[in-house]
C-alpha positions in Angstrom: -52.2 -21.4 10.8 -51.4 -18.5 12.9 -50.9 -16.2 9.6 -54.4 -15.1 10.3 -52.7 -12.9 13.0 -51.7 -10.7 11.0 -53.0 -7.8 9.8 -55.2 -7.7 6.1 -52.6 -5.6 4.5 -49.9 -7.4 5.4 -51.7 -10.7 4.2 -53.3 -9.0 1.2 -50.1 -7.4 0.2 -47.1 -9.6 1.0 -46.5 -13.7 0.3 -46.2 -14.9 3.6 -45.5 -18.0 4.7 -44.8 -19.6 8.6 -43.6 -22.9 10.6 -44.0 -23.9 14.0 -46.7 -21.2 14.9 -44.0 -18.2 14.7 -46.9 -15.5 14.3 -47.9 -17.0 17.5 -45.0 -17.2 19.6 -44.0 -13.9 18.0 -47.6 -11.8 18.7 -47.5 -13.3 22.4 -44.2 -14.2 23.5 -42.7 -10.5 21.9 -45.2 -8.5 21.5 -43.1 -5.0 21.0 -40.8 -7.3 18.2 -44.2 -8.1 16.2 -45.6 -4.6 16.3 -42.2 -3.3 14.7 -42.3 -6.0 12.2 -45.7 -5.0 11.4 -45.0 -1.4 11.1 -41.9 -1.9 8.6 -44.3 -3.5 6.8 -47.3 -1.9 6.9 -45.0 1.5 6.1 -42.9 -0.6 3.4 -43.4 0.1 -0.7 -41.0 -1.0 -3.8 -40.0 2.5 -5.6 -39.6 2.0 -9.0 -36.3 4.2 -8.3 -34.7 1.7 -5.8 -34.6 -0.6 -8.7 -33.6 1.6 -11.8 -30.8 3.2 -9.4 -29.1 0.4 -8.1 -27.1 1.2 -4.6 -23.6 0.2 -3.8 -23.1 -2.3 -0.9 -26.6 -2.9 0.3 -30.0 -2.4 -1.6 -31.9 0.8 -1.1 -34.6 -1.6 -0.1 -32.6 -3.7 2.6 -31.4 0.3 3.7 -35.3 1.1 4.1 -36.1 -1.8 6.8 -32.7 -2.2 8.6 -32.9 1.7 8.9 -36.1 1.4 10.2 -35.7 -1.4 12.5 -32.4 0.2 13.8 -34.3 3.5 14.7 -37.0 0.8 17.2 -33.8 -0.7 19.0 -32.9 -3.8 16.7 -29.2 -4.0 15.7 -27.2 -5.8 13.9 -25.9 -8.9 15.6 -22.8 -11.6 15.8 -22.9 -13.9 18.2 -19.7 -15.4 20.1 -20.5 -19.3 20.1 -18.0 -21.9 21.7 -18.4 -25.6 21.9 -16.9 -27.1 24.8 -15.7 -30.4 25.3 -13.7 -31.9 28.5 -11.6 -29.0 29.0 -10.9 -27.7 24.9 -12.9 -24.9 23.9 -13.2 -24.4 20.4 -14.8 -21.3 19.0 -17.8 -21.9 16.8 -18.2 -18.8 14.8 -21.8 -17.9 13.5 -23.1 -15.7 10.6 -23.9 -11.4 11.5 -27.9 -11.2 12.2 -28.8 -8.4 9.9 -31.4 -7.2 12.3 -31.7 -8.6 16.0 -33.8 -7.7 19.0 -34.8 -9.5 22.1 -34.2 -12.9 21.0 -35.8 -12.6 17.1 -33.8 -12.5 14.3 -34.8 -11.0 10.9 -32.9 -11.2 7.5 -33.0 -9.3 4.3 -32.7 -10.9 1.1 -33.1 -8.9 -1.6 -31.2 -9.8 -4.4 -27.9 -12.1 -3.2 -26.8 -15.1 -4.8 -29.7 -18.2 -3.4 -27.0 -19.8 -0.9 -27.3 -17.1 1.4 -30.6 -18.3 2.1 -28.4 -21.8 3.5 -26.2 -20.0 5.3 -29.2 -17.8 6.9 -31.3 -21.1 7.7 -28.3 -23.0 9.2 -28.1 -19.6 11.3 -31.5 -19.6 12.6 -31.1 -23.0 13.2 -27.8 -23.3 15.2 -28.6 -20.1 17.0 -32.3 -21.7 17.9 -30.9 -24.7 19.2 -28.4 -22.8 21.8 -31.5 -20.8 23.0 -30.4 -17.6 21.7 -33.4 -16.9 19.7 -36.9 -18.2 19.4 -38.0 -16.9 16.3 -36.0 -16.5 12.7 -37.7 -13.8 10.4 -36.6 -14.1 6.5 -38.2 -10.8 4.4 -37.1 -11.7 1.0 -38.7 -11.0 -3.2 -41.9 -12.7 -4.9 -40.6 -14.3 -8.0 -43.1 -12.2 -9.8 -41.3 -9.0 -9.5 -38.9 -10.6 -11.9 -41.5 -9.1 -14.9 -41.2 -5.6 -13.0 -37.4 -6.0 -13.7 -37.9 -6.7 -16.7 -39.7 -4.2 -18.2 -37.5 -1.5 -16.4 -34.3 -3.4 -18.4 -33.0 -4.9 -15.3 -33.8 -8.2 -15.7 -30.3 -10.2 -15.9 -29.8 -7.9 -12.5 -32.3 -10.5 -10.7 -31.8 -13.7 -12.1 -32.9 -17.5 -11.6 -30.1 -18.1 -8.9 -30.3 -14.9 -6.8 -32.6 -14.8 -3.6 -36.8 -15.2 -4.1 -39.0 -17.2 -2.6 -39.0 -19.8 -4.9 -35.7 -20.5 -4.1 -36.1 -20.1 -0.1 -39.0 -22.6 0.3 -38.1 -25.3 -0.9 -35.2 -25.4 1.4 -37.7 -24.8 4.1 -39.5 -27.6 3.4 -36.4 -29.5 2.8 -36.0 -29.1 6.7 -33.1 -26.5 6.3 -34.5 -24.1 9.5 -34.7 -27.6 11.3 -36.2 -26.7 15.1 -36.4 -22.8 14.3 -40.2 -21.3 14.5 -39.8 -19.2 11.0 -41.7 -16.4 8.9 -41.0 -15.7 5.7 -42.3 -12.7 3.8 -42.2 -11.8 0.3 -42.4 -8.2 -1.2 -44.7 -8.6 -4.3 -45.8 -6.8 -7.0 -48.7 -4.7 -4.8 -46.0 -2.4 -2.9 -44.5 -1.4 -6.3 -44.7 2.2 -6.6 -43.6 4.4 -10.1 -41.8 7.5 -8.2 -40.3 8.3 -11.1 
């Protein structure tokens, strides 16, 4: 497996988890992409605030990488798909990329309901098979935090059916990202920090 690519922290530190050599494709084929993931990584930790002091729209932690990601030249992405057939055209409308940059695509799935991992992995998949990207990058939750949230009172916040990597990889091994080169990575209970 080409996990062994990256770095010890990242290894040490973060559940990860590939298919079809994307630490490979990503370290050699987009080189500057797989730097930048590394670096939100390497830079990322889980503030005990971010979880007592819930945000509004998106997570404080999903604010932390896009932000940082944004500030390296990723953006967030829709593409405009069509199918065309004889002479009809018919629109084929895909899912926003919350972070996108020279043909890899990286999601953030902190705490949504599990079928946005479906909808993120039919993305990836669809978007792979019209050659618009080559890799599909999922940063998700261990299902170990689950006792951190607990014992900050916060527990029915994150429960069974939200987004964690228990949910995610069975659906990966199901065959949900199809031909898409994937890395998943799962923030554990190592980054947590008490800042308050």
């Amino acid at each position: 497996m080409s996990i062994e690519l990256l770095p010890d922290f990242i290894r040490e530190n973060y559940e990860v988890h590939e298919w079809k050599h994307s630490c490979a494709i990503l370290k050699e084929d987009f080189p500057e992409e797989w730097e930048d993931i590394i670096s939100v990584l390497h830079e990322f930790r889980l503030y005990k605030s971010w979880i007592t002091n819930p945000g509004g729209r998106k997570s404080q932690i999903s604010e932390s990488i896009d932000s940082y990601l944004y500030q390296r030249g990723w953006v967030e992405k829709e593409f405009n798909t069509q199918v065309v057939v004889d002479e009809h055209t018919m629109d084929t409308p895909t899912h926003k990329v919350d972070c996108f940059k020279n043909r890899v695509a990286l999601e953030i799935e902190w705490n949504n309901k599990d079928p946005f991992y479906d909808r993120d992995l039919n993305n990836f998949r669809l978007l792979f098979d019209l050659r618009a990207i080559s890799v599909g990058v999922i940063i998700t939750r261990c299902a170990e935090l689950q006792e951190i949230f607990k014992e900050l009172g916060r527990g029915s916040s994150y429960g069974a059916s939200t987004t964690h990597m228990g949910k995610l990889l069975p659906r990966i091994e199901g065959g949900s990202g199809a031909g898409c080169p994937l890395l998943v990575i799962g923030i554990s209970k190592k980054l947590y920090v008490e800042d308050e």
